[in-house]
MIDOSE-1310 file (N, C-alpha, C; in nm, 2 decimals, decimal comma, always signed):
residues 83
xxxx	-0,22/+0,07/-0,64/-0,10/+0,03/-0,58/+0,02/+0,08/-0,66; +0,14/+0,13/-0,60/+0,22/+0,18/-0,67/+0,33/+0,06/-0,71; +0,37/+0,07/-0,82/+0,49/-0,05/-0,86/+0,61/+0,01/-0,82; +0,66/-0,14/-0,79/+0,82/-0,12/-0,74/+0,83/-0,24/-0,78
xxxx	+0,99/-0,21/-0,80/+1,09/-0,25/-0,84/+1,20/-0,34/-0,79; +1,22/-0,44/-0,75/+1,33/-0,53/-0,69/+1,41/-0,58/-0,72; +1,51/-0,55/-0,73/+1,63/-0,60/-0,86/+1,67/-0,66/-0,74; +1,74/-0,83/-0,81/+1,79/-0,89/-0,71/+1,91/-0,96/-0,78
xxxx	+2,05/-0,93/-0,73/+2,15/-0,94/-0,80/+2,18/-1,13/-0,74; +2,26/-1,20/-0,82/+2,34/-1,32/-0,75/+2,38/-1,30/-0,63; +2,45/-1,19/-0,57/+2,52/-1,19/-0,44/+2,40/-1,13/-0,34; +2,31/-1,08/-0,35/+2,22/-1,10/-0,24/+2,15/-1,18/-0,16
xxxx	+2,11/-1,13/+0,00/+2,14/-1,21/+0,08/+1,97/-1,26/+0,09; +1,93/-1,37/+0,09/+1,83/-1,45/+0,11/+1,81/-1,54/+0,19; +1,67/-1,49/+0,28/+1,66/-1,51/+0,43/+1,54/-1,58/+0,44; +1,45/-1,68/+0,43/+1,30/-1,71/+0,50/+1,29/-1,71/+0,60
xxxx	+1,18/-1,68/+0,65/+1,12/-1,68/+0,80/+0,98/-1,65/+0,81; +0,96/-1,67/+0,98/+0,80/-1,65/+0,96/+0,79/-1,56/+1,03; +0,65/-1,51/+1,05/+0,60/-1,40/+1,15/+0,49/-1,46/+1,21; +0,52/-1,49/+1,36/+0,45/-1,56/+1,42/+0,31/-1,53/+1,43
xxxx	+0,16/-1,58/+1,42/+0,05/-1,54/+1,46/+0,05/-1,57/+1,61; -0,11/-1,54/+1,66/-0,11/-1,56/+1,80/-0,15/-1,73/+1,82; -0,17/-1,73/+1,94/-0,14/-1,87/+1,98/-0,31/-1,94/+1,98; -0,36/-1,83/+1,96/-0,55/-1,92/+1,98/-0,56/-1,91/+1,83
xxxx	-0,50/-1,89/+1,70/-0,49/-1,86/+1,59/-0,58/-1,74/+1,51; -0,59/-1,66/+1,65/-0,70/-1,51/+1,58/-0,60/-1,45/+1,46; -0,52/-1,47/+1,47/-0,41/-1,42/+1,34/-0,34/-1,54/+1,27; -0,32/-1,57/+1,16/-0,24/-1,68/+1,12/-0,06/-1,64/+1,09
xxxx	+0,02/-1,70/+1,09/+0,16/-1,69/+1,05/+0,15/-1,67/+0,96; +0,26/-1,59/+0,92/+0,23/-1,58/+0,76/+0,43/-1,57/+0,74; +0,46/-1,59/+0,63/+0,59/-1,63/+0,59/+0,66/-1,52/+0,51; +0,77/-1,51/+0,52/+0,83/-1,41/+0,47/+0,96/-1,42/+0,43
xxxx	+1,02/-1,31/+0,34/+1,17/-1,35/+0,28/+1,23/-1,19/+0,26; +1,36/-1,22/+0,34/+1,41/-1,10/+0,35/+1,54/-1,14/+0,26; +1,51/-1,03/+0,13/+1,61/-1,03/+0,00/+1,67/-0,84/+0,04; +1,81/-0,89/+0,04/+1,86/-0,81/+0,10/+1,82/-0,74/+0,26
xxxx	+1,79/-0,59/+0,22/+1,72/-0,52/+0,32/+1,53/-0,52/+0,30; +1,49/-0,59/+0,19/+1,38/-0,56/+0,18/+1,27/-0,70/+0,20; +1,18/-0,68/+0,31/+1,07/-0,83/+0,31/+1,00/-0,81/+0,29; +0,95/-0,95/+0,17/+0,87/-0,97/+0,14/+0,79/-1,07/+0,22
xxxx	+0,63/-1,04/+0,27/+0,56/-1,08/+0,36/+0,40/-1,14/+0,34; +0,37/-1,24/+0,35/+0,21/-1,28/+0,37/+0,23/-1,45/+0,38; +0,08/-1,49/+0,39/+0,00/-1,61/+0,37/+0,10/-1,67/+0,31; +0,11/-1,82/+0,33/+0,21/-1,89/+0,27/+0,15/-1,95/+0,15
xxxx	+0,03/-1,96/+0,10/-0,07/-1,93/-0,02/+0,02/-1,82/-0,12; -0,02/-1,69/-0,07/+0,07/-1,62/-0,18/+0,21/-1,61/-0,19; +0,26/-1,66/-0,09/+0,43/-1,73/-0,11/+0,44/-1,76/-0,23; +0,33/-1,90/-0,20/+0,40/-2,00/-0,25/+0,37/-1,96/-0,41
xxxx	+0,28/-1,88/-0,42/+0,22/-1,85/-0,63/+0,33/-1,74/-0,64; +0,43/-1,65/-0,55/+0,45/-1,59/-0,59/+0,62/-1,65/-0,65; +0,64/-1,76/-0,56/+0,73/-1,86/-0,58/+0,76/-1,92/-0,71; +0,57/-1,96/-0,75/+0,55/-2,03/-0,87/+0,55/-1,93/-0,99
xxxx	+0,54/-1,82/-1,00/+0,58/-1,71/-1,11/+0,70/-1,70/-1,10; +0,77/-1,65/-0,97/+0,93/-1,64/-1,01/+1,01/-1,77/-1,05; +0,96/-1,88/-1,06/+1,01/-2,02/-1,13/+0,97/-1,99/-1,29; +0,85/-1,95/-1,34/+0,84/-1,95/-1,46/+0,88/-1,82/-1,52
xxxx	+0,91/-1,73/-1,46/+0,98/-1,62/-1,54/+1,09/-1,64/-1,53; +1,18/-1,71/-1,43/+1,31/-1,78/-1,46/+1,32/-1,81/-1,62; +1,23/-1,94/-1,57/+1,22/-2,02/-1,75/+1,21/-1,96/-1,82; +1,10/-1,86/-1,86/+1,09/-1,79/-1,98/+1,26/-1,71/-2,00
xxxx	+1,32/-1,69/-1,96/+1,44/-1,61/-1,92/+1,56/-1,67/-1,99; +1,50/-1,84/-1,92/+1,63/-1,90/-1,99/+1,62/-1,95/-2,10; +1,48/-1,98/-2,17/+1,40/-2,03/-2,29/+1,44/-1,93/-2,39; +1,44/-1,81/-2,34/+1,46/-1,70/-2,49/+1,60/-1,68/-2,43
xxxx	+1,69/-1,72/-2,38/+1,87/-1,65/-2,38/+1,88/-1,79/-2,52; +1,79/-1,90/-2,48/+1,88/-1,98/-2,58/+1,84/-1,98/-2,73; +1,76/-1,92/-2,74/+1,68/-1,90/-2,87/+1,57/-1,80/-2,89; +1,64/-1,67/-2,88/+1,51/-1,54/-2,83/+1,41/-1,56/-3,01
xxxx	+1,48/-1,63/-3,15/+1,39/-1,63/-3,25/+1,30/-1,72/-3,23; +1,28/-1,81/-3,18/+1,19/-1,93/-3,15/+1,12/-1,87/-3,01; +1,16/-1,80/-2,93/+1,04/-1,79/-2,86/+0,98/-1,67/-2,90; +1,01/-1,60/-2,95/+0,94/-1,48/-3,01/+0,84/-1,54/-3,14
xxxx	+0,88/-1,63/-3,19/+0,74/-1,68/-3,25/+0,63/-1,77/-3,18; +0,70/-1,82/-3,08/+0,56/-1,90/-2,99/+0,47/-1,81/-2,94; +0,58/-1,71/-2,85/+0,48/-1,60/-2,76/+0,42/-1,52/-2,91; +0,43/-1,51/-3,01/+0,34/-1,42/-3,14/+0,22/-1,56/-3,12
xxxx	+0,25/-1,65/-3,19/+0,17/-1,76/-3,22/+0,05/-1,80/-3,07; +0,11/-1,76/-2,97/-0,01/-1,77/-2,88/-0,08/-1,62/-2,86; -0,05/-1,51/-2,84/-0,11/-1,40/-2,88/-0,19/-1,42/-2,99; -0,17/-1,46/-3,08/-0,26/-1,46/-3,22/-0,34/-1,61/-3,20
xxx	-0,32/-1,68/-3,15/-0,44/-1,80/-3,08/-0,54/-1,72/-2,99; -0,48/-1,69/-2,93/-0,57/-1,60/-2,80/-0,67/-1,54/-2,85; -0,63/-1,46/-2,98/-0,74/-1,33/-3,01/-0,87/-1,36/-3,11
């Protein structure tokens, strides 16, 4: 799969919605978010984890603006636990 890239500035426009499945449920709804011109689309499952990563790369984000020397030794100190 090729990577891209979605830079999403403060002033962009953020839209949820769904995409209806059929009515005997041979297809399920699946949910989607239109950031800017571009949607993002599936399972409300992968919504919602993809929800739960952009909450914690937030954090990480704001965790090292306040102190990039202290998290640069946790994230070392868990790399070097890990191995």
């Amino acid at each position: 799969m090729p990577a891209i890239t979605v830079k999403i500035g403060t002033r962009e426009r953020l839209e949820p919605g769904i995409l209806k499945g059929t009515p005997l449920g041979a297809l399920s709804t699946e949910a989607l978010v239109r950031v800017g011109s571009t949607t993002i689309q599936g399972r409300a499952a992968a919504l919602r984890a993809l929800a739960d990563a952009c909450e914690e790369a937030a954090s990480m984000a704001e965790e090292y603006d306040r102190d990039p020397a202290a998290y640069e030794e946790r994230e070392e100190a868990t790399r070097a636990a890990e191995e």
